[in-house]
C-alpha positions as MATLAB code, in Angstrom:
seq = 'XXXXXXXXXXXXXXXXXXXXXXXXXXXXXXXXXXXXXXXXXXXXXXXXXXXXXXXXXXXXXXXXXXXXXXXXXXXXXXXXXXXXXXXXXXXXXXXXXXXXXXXXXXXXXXXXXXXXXXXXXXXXXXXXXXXXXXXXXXXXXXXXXXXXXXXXXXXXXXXXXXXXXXXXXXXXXXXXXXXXXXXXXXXXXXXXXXXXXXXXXXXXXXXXXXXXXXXXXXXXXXXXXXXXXXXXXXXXXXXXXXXXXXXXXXXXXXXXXXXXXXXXXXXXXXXXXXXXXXXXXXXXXXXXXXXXXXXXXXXXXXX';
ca = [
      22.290   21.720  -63.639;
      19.000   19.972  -64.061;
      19.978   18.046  -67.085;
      23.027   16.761  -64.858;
      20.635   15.761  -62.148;
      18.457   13.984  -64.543;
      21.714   12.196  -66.527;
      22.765   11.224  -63.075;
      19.265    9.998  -62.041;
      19.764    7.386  -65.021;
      23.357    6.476  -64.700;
      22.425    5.779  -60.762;
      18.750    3.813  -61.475;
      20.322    1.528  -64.210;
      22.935   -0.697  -61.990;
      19.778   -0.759  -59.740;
      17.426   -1.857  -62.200;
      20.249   -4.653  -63.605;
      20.959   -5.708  -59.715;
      17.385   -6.169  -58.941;
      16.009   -7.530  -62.338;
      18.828  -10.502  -62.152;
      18.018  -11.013  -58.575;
      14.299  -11.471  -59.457;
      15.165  -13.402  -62.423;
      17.649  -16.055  -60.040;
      14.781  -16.254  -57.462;
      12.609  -16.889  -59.932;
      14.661  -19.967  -61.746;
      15.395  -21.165  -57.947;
      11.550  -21.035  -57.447;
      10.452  -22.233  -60.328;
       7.963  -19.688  -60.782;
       8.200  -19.108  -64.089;
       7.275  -15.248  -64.291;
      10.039  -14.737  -66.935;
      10.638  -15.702  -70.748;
      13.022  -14.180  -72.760;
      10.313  -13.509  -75.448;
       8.358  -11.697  -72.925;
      11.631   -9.486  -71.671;
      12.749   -8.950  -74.944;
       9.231   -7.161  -75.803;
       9.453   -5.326  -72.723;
      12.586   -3.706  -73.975;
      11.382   -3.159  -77.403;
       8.628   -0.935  -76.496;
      10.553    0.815  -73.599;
      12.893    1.989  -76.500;
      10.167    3.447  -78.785;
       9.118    5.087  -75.609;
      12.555    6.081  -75.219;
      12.980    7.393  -78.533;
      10.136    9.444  -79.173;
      10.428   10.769  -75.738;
      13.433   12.371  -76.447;
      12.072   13.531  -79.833;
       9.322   15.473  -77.664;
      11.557   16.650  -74.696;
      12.138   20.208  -76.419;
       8.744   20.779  -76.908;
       7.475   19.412  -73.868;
      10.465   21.946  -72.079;
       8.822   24.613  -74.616;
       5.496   24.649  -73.419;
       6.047   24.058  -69.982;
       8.329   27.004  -69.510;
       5.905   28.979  -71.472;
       3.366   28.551  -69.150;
       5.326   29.076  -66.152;
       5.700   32.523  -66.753;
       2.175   32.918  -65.517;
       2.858   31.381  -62.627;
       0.810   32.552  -59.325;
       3.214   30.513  -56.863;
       6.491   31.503  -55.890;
       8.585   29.077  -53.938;
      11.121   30.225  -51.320;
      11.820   26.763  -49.270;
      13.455   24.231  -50.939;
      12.160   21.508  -49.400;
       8.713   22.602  -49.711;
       9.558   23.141  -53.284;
      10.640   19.629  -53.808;
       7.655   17.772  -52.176;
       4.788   19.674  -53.225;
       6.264   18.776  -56.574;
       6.430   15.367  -55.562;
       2.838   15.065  -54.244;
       1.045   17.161  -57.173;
       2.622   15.330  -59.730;
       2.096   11.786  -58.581;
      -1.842   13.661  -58.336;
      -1.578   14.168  -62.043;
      -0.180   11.081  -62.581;
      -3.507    9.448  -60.997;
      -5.752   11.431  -63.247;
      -3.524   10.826  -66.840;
      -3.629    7.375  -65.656;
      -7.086    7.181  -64.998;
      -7.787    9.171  -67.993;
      -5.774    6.169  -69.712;
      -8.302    3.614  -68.535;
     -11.323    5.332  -68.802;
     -11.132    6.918  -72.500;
     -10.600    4.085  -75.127;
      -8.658    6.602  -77.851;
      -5.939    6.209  -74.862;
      -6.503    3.044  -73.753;
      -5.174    2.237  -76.967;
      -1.938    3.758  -76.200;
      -1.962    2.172  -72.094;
      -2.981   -0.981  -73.456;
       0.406   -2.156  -74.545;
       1.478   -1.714  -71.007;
      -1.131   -4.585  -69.695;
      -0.620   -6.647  -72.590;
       1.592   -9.017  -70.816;
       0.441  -12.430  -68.973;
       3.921  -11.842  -67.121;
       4.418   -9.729  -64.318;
       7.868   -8.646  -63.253;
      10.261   -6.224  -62.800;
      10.864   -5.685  -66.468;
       6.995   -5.638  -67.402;
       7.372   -1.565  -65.501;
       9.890   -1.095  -68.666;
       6.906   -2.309  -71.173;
       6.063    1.288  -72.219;
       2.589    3.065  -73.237;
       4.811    4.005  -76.868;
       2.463    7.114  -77.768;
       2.474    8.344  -73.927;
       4.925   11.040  -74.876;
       2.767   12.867  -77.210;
       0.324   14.088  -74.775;
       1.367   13.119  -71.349;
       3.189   16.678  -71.013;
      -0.426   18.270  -71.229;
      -0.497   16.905  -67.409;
       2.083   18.760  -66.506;
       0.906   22.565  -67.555;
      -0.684   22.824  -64.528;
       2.161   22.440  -62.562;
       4.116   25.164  -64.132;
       1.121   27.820  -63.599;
       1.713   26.265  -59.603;
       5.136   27.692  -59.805;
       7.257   24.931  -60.888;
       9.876   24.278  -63.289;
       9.987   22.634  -66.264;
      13.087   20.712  -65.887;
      12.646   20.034  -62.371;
       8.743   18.430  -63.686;
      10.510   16.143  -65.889;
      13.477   15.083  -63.278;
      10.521   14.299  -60.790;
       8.613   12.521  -63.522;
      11.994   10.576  -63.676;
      12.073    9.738  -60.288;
       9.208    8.651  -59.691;
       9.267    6.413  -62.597;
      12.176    4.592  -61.157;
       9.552    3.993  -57.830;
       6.882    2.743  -60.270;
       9.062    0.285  -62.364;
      10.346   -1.690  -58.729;
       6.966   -2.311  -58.016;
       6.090   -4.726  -60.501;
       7.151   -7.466  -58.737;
       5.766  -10.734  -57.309;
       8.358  -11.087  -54.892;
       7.271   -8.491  -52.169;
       3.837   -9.029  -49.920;
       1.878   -6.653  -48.353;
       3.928   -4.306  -46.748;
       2.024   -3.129  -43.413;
       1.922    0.631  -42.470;
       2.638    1.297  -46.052;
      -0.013    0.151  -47.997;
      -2.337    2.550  -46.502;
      -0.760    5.711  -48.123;
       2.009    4.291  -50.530;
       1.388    2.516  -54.087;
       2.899   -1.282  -53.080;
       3.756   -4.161  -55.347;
       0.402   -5.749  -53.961;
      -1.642   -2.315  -54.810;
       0.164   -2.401  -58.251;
      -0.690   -6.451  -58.913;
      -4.151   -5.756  -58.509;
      -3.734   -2.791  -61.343;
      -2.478   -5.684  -63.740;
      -5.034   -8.201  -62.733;
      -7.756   -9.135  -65.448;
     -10.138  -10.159  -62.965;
     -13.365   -8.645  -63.056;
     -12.907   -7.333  -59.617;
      -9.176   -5.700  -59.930;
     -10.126   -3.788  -63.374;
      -9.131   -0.121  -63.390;
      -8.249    0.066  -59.752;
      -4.872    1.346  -57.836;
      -3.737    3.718  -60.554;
      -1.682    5.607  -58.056;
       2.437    5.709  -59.348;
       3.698    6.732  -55.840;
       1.010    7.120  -53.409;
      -2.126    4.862  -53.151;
      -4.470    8.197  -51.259;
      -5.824    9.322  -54.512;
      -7.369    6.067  -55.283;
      -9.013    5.826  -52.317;
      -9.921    9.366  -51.985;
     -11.671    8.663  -55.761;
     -13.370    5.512  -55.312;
     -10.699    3.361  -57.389;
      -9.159    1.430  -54.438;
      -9.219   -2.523  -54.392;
      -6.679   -4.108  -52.003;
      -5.471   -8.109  -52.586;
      -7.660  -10.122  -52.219;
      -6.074  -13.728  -50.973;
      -8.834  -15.177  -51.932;
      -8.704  -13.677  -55.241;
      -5.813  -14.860  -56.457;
      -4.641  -12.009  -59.473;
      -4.746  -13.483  -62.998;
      -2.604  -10.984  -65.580;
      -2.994   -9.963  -68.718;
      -5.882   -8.504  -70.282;
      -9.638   -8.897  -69.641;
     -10.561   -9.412  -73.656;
      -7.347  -10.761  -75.580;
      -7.426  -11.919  -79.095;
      -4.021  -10.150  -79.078;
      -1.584  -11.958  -81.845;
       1.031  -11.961  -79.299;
       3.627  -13.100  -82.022;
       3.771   -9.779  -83.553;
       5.307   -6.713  -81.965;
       3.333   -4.168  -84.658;
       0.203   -5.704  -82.914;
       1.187   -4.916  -79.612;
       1.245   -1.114  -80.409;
      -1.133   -1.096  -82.660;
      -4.080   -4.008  -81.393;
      -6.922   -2.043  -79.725;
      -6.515    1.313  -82.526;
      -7.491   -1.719  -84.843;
     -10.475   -2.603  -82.948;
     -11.803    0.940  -82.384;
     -12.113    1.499  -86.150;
     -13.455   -2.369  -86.200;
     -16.121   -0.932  -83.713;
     -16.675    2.508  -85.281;
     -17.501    1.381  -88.545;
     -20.523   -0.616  -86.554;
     -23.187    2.395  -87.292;
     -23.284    5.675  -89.763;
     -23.725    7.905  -86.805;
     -20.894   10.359  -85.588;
     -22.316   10.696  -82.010;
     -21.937    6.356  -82.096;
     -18.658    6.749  -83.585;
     -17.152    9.258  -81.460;
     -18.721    7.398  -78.042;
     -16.590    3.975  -79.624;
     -13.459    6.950  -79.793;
     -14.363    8.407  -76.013;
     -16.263    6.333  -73.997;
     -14.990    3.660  -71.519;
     -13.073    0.001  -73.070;
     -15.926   -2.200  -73.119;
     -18.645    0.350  -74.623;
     -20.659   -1.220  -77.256;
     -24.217    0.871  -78.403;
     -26.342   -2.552  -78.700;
     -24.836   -3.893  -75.906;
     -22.650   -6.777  -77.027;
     -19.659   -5.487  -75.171;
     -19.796   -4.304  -71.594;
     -17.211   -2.318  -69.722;
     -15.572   -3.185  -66.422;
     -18.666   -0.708  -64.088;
     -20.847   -2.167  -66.170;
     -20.217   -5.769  -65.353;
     -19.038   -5.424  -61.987;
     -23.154   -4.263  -61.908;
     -24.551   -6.662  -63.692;
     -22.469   -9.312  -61.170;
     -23.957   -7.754  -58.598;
     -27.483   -7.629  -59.417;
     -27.176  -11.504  -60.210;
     -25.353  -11.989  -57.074;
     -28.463  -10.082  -55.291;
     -30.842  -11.879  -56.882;
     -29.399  -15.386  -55.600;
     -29.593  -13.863  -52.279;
     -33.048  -13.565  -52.017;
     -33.924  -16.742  -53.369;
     -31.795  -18.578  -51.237;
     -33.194  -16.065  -48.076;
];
C-alpha cells in the first residue's frame, strides 16, 4: 500500500513539475530574465538521474535498516493524523540537521556542493541532485523509526516533502507574508543559494523555516542585498559534468596533502568549507568576523 502511495506521489508531482517548469520557463522568455539555458537544465537532469539511480540501488537497504530499528520502537501511534504530522515535523527537523551537517563538514560538502554549483536559479536547479546523498542520508532517518514510525511511510514523507522543496527554487514568487515566519519560502530558499558573504549557510530548512531560527542560521532577503548565485569560491570547470560531482573531493585531497600531520589532514576532511591551518582560506563564520571587526573598527574612527 505504501509503495502505491509513493508510485502515485510521482505519477501526480510530475505533470506538476512539467506545468510549472514550462510556465517559469515562458515567463521567463516573456521577461527576458534569462534564468534558463538549456546547458544549465540539461545538467540539472543529469545529476537528478544519478541521484535517481543510486537511490533506488539503496532503497532496500535503507527499508532494511530502518525497519530493523523500528522494532525497538518506544512510541506507539494510535491517531492517524497525529501519526502523519509528527512525521511531517520530525523529519523536516532531521532534514535541517543532515542539511546543516552538509554545510558544515567539508567530506559532505563535497557531496551538497553539486547542488549550489549553478549560477542559475530555477525550478529545475531543486532537480540538481547532491549524487552521493543516498548513501548516508538514511542514517537521518533511524531515529525516526526508534520514535515509532515506519519505514515506508519515512521515505513517502521524504517524497513529499521533496516535491515542497523543488517548487521553491524559483525567482518568480516574493515574500509571502504570514508565511515566511514559520514556512521555508522561495525568498528563505534564494538566500540558501546566494554566494554572498552574508546569505552563506543560512535557511537550510526543506519545509519549515523555525529550525533555522530556533538555531541561529536565519537570514531573511535582504532588498538591499540583492542575492548573487552560485558558489562563494568557483574555479569549477563548468564544461565538464565529471567535475561537477567530483570538484571539491579534488580539492580536499589538494588541501590534505598541504602538511604530514593526520590531525591537519583529518580537520581539511571534517572541519567547515573554508578551513585552511595557516590561514590562507577562511570559512563563511570566519569572514563574516573578520567583516565585522573591520566594519567596527571604521566606526570608531569615523565616531
Amino acid at each position: 500500500m505504501e509503495l502505491f502511495k509513493e508510485a502515485l506521489l510521482i505519477k501526480l508531482s510530475t505533470p506538476l513539475y512539467a506545468i510549472v517548469i514550462i510556465a517559469e520557463i515562458i515567463f521567463s522568455f516573456i521577461h527576458n530574465r534569462k534564468i534558463y539555458t538549456s546547458k544549465d537544465t540539461i545538467t540539472n537532469v543529469y545529476l537528478t538521474s544519478l541521484n535517481f539511480g543510486l537511490d533506488i540501488f539503496m532503497r532496500t537497504l535503507c527499508l532494511f535498516v530502518l525497519g530493523y530499528f523500528f522494532q525497538f520502537h518506544v512510541i506507539t501511534f494510535t491517531n492517524p493524523l497525529v501519526y502523519w504530522v509528527l512525521l511531517l515535523i520530525f523529519l523536516d527537523f532531521v532534514y535541517y540537521w543532515e542539511h546543516w551537517v552538509d554545510h558544515n563538514c567539508r567530506l559532505f560538502w563535497a557531496v551538497h556542493f553539486t547542488h549550489h554549483s549553478s549560477e542559475k536559479f530555477n525550478l529545475t536547479t531543486g532537480f540538481r541532485s547532491s549524487v552521493f546523498q543516498p548513501l548516508y542520508r538514511f542514517f537521518y532517518f533511524i531515529p525516526l523509526s526508534f520514535l515509532g514510525f515506519h519505514a515506508l511511510d519515512i521515505m513517502f514523507m521524504y517524497a513529499a516533502t521533496q516535491i515542497y522543496g523543488i517548487l521553491i527554487h524559483t525567482q518568480y514568487i516574493n515574500k509571502l507574508g504570514f508565511l515566511e515566519y514559520f514556512m521555508a519560502t522561495p525568498s528563505h530558499h534564494r538566500v540558501h543559494h546566494a554566494n554572498n558573504l552574508k546569505y552563506l549557510d543560512k535557511n537550510m530548512g526543506m519545509v519549515f523555516i523555525i529550525w533555522d531560527k530556533i538555531f541561529g542560521t536565519f537570514e531573511p532577503e535582504d532588498k538591499n542585498e540583492p542575492v548573487k548565485f552560485g558558489l562563494a569560491h568557483d574555479n569549477l570547470n563548468k564544461d565538464s559534468l565529471v567535475d561537477l560531482v567530483f570538484h571539491e573531493w579534488k580539492n580536499i585531497f589538494k588541501d590534505m596533502s598541504k602538511s604530514k600531520k593526520i590531525r591537519i589532514k583529518l580537520a581539511y576532511l571534517f572541519n567547515p568549507p573554508g578551513w585552511s591551518h595557516d590561514g590562507t582560506s577562511l570559512t563563511a563564520k570566519q569572514l563574516r568576523g573578520q567583516n565585522a571587526q573591520k566594519t567596527s573598527q571604521i566606526l570608531k574612527l569615523t565616531d
